[in-house]
C-alpha positions, -999 to +999 in steps of 0.1 A: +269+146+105+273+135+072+237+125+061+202+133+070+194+167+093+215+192+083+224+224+107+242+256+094+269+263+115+260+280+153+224+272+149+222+248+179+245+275+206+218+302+196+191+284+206+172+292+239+177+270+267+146+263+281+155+226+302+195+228+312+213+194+318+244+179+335+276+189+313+289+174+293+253+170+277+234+192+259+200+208+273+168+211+261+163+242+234+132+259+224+127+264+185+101+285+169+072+275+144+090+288+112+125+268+129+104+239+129+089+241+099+122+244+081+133+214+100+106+198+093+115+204+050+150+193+053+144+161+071+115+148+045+142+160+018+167+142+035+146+107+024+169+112-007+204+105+014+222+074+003+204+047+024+231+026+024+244+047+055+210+036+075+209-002+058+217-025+077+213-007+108+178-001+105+166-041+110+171-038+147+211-045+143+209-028+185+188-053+195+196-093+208+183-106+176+216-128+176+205-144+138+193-117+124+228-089+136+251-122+122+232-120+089+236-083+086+269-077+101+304-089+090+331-101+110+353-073+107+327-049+122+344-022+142+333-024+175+342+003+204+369-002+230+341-004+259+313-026+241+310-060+244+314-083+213+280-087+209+274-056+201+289-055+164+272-027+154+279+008+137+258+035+147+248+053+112+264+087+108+229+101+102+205+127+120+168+122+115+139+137+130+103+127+147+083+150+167+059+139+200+028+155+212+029+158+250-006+150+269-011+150+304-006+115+308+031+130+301+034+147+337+020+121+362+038+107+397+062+086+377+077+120+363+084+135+391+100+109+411+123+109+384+137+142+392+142+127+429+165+101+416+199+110+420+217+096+387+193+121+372+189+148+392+189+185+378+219+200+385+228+236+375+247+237+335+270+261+322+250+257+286+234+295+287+199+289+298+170+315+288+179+344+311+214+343+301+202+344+264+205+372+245+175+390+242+170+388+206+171+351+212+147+347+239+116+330+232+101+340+265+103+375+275+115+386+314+118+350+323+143+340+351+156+303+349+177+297+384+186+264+396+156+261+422+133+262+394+141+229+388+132+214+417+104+190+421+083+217+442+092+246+414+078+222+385+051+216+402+045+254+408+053+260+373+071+290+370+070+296+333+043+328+322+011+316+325+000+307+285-030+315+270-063+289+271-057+260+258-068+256+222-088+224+209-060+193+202-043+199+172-018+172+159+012+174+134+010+151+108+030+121+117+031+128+149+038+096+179+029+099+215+053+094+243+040+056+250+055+045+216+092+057+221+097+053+260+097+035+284+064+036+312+089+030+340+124+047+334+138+075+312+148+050+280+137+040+250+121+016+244+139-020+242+143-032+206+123-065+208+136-079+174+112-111+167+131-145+163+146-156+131+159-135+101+134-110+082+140-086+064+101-066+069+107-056+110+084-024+106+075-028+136+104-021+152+112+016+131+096+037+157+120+027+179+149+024+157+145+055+141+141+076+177+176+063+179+193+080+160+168+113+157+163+144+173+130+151+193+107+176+188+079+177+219+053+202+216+018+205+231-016+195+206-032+228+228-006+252+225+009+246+259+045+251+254+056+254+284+037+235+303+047+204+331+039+180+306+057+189+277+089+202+296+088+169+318+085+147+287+113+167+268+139+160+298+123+126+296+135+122+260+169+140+265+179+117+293+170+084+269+194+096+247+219+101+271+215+067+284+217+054+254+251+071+244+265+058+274+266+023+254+272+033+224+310+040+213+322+076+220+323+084+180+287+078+178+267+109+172+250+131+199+215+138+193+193+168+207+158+175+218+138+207+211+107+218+225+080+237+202+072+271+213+041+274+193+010+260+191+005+235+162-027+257+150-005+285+140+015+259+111+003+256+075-026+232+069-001+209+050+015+200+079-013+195+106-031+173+078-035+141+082-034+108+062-066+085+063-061+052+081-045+032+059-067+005+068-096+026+055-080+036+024-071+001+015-109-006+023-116+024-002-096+016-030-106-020-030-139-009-033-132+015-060-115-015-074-140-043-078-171-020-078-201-036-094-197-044-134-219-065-163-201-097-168-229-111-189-262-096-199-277-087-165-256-108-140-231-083-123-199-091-102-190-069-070-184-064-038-205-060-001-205-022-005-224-028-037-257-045-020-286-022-015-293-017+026-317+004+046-323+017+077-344-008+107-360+026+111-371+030+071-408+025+065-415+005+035-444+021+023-442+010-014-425-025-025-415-006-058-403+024-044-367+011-053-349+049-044-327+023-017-322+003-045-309+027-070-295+001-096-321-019-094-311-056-084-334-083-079-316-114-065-281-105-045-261-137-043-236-136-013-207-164-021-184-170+012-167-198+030-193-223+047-226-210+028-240-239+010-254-242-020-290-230-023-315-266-023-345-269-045-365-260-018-349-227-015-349-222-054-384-229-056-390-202-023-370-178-044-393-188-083-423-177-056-412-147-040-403-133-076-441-141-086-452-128-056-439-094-066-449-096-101-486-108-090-484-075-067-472-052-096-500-064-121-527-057-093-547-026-102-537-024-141-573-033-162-549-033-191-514-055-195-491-036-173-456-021-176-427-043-169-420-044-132-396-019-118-373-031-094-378-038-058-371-019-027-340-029-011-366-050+019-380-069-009-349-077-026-341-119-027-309-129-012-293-160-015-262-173-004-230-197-027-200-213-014-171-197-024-146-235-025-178-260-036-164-298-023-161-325-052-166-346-018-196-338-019-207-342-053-224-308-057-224-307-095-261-315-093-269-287-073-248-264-090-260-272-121-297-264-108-286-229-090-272-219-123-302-227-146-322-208-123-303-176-126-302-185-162-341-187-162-339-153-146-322-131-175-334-149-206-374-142-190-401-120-208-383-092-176-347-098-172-336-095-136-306-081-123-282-104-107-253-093-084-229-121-075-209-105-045-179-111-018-171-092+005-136-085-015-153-086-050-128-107-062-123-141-047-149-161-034-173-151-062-150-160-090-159-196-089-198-188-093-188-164-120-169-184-140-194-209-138-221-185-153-200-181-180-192-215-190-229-222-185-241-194-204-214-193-234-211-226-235-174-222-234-143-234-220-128-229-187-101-208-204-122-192-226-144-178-193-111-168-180-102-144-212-143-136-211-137-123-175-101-112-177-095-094-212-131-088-224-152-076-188-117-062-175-126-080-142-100-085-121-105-119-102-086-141-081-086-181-079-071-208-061-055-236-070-078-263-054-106-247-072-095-251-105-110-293-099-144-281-093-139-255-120-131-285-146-159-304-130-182-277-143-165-271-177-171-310-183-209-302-181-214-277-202-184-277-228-186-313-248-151-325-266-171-313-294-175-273-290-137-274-271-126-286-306-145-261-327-137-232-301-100-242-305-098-242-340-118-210-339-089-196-319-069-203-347-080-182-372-094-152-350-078-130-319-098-113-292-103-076-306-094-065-269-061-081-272-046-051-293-063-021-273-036+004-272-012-008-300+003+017-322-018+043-300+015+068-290-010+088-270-025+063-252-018+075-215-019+055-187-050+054-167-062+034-137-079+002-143-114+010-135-115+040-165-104+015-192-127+016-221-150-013-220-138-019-257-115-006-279-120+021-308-138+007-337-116+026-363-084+006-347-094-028-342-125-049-365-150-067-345-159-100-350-198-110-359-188-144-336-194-144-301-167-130-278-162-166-259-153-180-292-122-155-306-095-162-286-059-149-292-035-166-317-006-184-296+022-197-314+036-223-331-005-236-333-006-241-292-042-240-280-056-221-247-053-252-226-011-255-231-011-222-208-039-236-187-023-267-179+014-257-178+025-271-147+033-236-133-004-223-136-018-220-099-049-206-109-045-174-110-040-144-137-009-119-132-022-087-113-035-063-136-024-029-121-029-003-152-046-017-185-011-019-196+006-031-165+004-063-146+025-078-119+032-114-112+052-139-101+082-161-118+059-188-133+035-162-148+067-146-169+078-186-176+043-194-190+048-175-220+012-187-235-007-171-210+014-138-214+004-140-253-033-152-240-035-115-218-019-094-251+015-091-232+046-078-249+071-070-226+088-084-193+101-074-168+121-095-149+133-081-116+164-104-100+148-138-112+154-145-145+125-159-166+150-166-196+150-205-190+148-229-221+133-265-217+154-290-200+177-305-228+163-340-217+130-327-225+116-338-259+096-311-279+057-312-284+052-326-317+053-301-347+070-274-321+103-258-315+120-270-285+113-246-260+079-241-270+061-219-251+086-206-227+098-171-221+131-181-235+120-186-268+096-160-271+121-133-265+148-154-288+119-152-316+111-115-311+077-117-304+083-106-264+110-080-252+127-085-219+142-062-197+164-087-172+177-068-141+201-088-125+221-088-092+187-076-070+184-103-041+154-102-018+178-096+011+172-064+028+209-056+018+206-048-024+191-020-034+170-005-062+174+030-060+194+036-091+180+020-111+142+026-108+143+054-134+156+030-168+131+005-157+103+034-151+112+046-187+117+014-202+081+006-189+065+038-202+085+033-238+063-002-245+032+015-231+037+044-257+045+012-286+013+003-276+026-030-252+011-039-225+042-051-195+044-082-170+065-070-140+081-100-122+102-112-096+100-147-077+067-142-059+055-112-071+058-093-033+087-074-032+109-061-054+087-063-090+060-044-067+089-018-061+092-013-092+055-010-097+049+012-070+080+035-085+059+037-119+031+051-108+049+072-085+066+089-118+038+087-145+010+090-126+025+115-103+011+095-073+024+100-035+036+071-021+011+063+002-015+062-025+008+044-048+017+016-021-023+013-019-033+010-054-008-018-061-017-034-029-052-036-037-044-050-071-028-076-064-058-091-048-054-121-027-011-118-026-002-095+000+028-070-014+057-064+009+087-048-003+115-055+024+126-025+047+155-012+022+129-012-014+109+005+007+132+030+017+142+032-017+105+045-025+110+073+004+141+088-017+125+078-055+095+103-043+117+133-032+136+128-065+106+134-087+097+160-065+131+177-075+123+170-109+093+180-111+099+217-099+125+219-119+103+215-150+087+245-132+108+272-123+149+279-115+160+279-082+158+310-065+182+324-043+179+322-006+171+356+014+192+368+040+191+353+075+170+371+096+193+400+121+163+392+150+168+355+150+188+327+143+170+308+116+178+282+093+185+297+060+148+298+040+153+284+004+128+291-017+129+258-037+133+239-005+102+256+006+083+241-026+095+209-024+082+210+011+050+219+001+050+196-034+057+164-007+028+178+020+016+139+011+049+125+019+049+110+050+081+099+076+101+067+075+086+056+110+052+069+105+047+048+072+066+021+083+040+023+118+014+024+096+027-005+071+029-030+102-005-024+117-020-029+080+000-062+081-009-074+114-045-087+108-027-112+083+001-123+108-002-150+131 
């Protein structure tokens, strides 16, 4: 085996027999808790292999996808003297490894007419079995194996020593139950059901295609070793892969099955811990994400976990008693799809309620009271906002009317507390918040954008058919007038936030939400103006509105993932503007090229270069360094792997200049959120897992999804740093001598610590499990 599982010489022959089977095949061995365990380290080290000896083969190139194996696979594909053409596929010279936890679903009726069929009956096997074992070996002592034991009425009798009580359930992490892998009816795997078409994202198919080409380790969540279950569901597994060798050509590898003789209690913690849901985490870290924040004086922008509740069962003894209501809101404002926008009536409902509770406050003062305190969480208004307003319905009216009530509501004698909320803090609600801000500053629709954006470091997402109604409402409150003076304003000044970080070389990075609201007086001025009104300097004299209405701008903002870090999409690196606009310095363009003058044909802007305002001249001029990796396709066939550490480093080199980086690609999905992911992987020291999540969440409304190989690429980038990072600690040490009692894989002192350095690292067909049923609420 040239790749993946690695055995030292003779350590399969001195393994216990404990399930013998029809020669030539191998039987069924029983392998201790500290065997497993260092099985366990080499196969999650063994992420590091070159993938290109599991690429192609791992986007379902066994199953009848016909498309998708003629994509992957060339003509001259070797194909065995036996198989049929169709099958043009080579079986990867690669061991991996997945263990199942037996239940007793595992030993019902179907099981044991198995053992009555004859292609698959037991028959005696000259592989030693457990008697015939030496004794040092055994794992089970005075136990006689003889054919007759493995007869349908000696299962059933179970003639193994009887084990100790049961223990409560305890499962290895990334563990898979039987149902996944086999089939219900017969003693095979699973059928690869590739969907139609060509993609290159099939993690839904990696449980099976991995269990091809692994070995099996069954062992019982209660400590039941050697019970019917887990030995039925071992031979179970053994005979799938002797089915499937039987179609496969005879140089294909031979893979075994081991049974656990240990309950999974007795293993370290790291290994029986498991990962949250991922849909919870995702839930989490959107949360943590677009938590509640100021975006003008007393209106804040969040999510649904942000809005005060109680209990049906919670007395409200005091309308003040605002403990349920700890930051003290007064009006939540819901925006979703289908609310309407609130109608005079309900805006004068809402004026009286808000009386109401000041009336009750003042009753029982003889002198002018205190300023209210804040409601309960019973008494606090709600009201709702569409998140896409129709111009078909000419709502600028009503709009105009909801906001100069919440306006009325922060500039009173007691300025409420306003929280504008979606249920993802970050979509539906932008169009009410930019509104606000328009209203409020009396500012351009760009100029909110950078007011939301750069100044509130509020990451927000909009479409591109709400950018009309958006304009709508800029017309309203922003006359030709103050857009003239704001832009010649934005001539002479630039946002103090735009240089946060510059000529900082200790400036670290840090997640999003711990960026300072502003940066350190003592390196950047303030300006006595008004935020809205100090915009960045753009070149060549260009105003806010060239990025705005470039024909690439869809309405959204690149994907701010560190303060210093942002991930986007082709035409966000094309519309260099904006990328001056958001303080960006450096590109990274990953296999789509955003060096593209004008078209010749194309006349220049009066008083500009030609190729004003493109990437291409921006990086000609100096003022924005490019890093242009080239030859990457999309394609589930290139890979990233070697090169992830220069563009890591080349990253972390402008965040130390004090740049701040745009990491790009064609859509902004795949392989620039790779790259991403890798960063924070290295410099933040994050698993993958929690990596994958944090770039996922902010991207907001785009969904990330690196193809299967970029992925993989991530699996073998994360036991790399691992190396590297206990080699910064300590020198290898050497490995002790095998122990005389047992035959053990050799212990390695720095494979044990990179073992336990990777307890966070989870398997290629667990993640890839996990990946798909994240991804399947958003498929159709």
């Amino acid at each position: 085996m040239s790749a993946g599982l690695q055995y030292p010489p003779g350590f399969i022959d001195h393994l216990p027999v404990i399930v013998p089977r029809p020669a030539p095949n191998s039987p069924v061995r029983a392998i201790t808790a500290s065997q497993f365990l260092s099985l366990h380290s080499r196969h999650t080290l063994a992420a590091d292999s070159k993938d290109s000896l599991l690429f192609p083969y791992l986007h379902g190139l066994e199953g009848r996808n016909q498309a998708q194996n003629a994509f992957f696979t060339s003509p001259e594909t070797t194909v065995g003297p036996t198989k049929p053409a169709s099958q043009k596929c080579a079986i990867p010279d690669y061991r991996g490894l997945m263990w199942v936890a037996a239940d007793d679903s595992d030993a019902d009726d179907d099981d044991e007419m198995l053992w009555e069929d004859d292609e698959f009956t037991r028959q005696p096997s000259d592989t030693t079995s457990l008697a015939s074992t030496d004794s040092s070996l055994s794992l089970v002592s005075n136990l006689t194996c003889t054919p007759s034991m493995y007869s349908r009425t000696s299962i059933a009798e179970n003639p193994y020593p009887v084990p100790a009580p049961p223990s409560p359930p305890t499962y290895i992490s990334c563990s898979f139950k039987s149902h996944e892998l086999l089939s219900p009816t017969s003693p095979t795997f699973l059928p690869l059901n590739v969907p139609d078409g060509i993609s290159l994202r099939n993690f839904g198919i990696q449980t099976s295609v991995y269990a091809r080409i692994s070995d099996i380790v069954v062992y019982s969540p209660t400590g039941q070793s050697t019970s019917r279950a887990v030995l039925a569901l071992a031979e179970r597994f053994k005979i799938a892969h002797e089915t499937l060798a039987a179609s496969r050509p005879d140089t294909a590898p031979s893979y075994n099955v081991f049974v656990l003789m240990a309950p999974p209690s007795s293993l370290p913690p790291y290994i029986i811990t498991h990962p949250p849901p991922l849909a919870l985490a995702e839930k989490a870290e959107m949360h943590a994400l677009t938590r509640s924040s100021e975006i003008l004086p007393g209106i804040f922008l969040g999510n649904a976990a942000d809005v005060p509740c109680w209990s049906d069962q919670e007395p409200m003894t005091n309308v003040f008693d605002s403990s349920n209501n700890p930051d003290g809101y007064d009006l939540c404002v819901q925006c979703h799809d289908g609310a309407s926008i609130p109608s005079s009536q309900h805006i004068r409902r809402a004026e009286e309620h808000l009386q109401t509770l000041s009336a009750l406050w003042q009753t029982g003062f003889t002198s002018v009271p205190p300023s209210r305190p804040p409601p309960n969480a019973q008494s606090i208004l709600h009201l709702p906002f569409p998140s896409s307003p129709s111009l078909q319905t000419n709502p600028i009216p009503a709009i105009t009317t909801f906001l100069t009530f919440i306006q009325s509501l922060i500039h009173a004698s007691r300025r409420s507390k306003v929280l504008i909320y979606s249920q993802d803090g970050y979509t539906e609600s932008s169009v009410l918040a930019l509104s606000l801000i328009m209203a409020e500053k009396r500012c351009s629709l760009p100029e909110a954008y950078l007011e939301l954006q750069n100044r509130r470091h509020r990451s927000f997402f909009v479409y591109e058919s709400d950018l009309a109604i958006l304009r709508r409402v800029e017309q309203k409150y922003c006359t030709p007038q103050s857009v003239g003076r704001s832009r010649e304003r934005g001539d002479r000044d630039r946002w103090p936030w735009s240089n946060f970080g510059r000529n900082n070389n200790n400036a670290s990075p840090v997640p999003a939400g711990d960026a300072p609201s502003s940066p350190p007086s003592s390196k950047v001025g303030r300006s006595s103006r008004n935020h809205s009104s100090s915009l960045p300097v753009l070149p060549h004299g260009a105003d806010h509105y060239s990025w705005m209405n470039n024909p690439r701008f869809d309405g959204s903002l690149p994907s701010r993932v560190l303060p210093f870090l942002y991930l986007g999409n082709l035409n966000h690196a094309c519309n260099a503007y904006m990328l001056h606009a958001l303080g960006i310095t450096h590109v990274v363009s990953v296999g789509e090229s955003a060096l593209i003058p004008d078209e010749p044909s194309s006349p220049a802007p009066s008083g500009k270069p030609h190729g004003a305002g493109t990437l291409w001249l921006e990086e000609r001029e100096g003022r924005i360094k490019v890093l242009d990796v080239q030859n990457v396709s999309d394609d589930g066939i290139d890979s990233l792997r070697l090169q992830l550490r220069s563009i890591c480093e080349w990253i972390d080199r402008a965040r130390v200049d004090g740049g701040k980086v745009l990491v790009h690609c064609r859509v902004g999905v795949s392989r620039s959120a790779t790259v991403t992911i890798a960063y924070l992987m290295k410099f933040l020291q994050l698993p993958l897992l929690h990596a994958y999540l944090v770039v996922r969440a902010r991207r907001l409304s785009v969904l990330i999804q690196p193809n299967l190989r970029l992925l993989y690429n991530l699996l073998g980038w994360e036991v790399e740093l691992a190396r590297e990072r206990l080699q910064t600690q300590s020198r290898r040490s050497e490995s002790p001598e095998p122990s005389s009692s047992r035959m053990e894989i050799d212990s390695d002192p720095e494979t044990d610590s990179l073992s336990l350095s990777l307890h966070q690292a989870l398997t290629w067909p667990y993640l890839a499990r996990e990946i798909h049923n994240l991804n399947a609420k958003y498929m159709p």
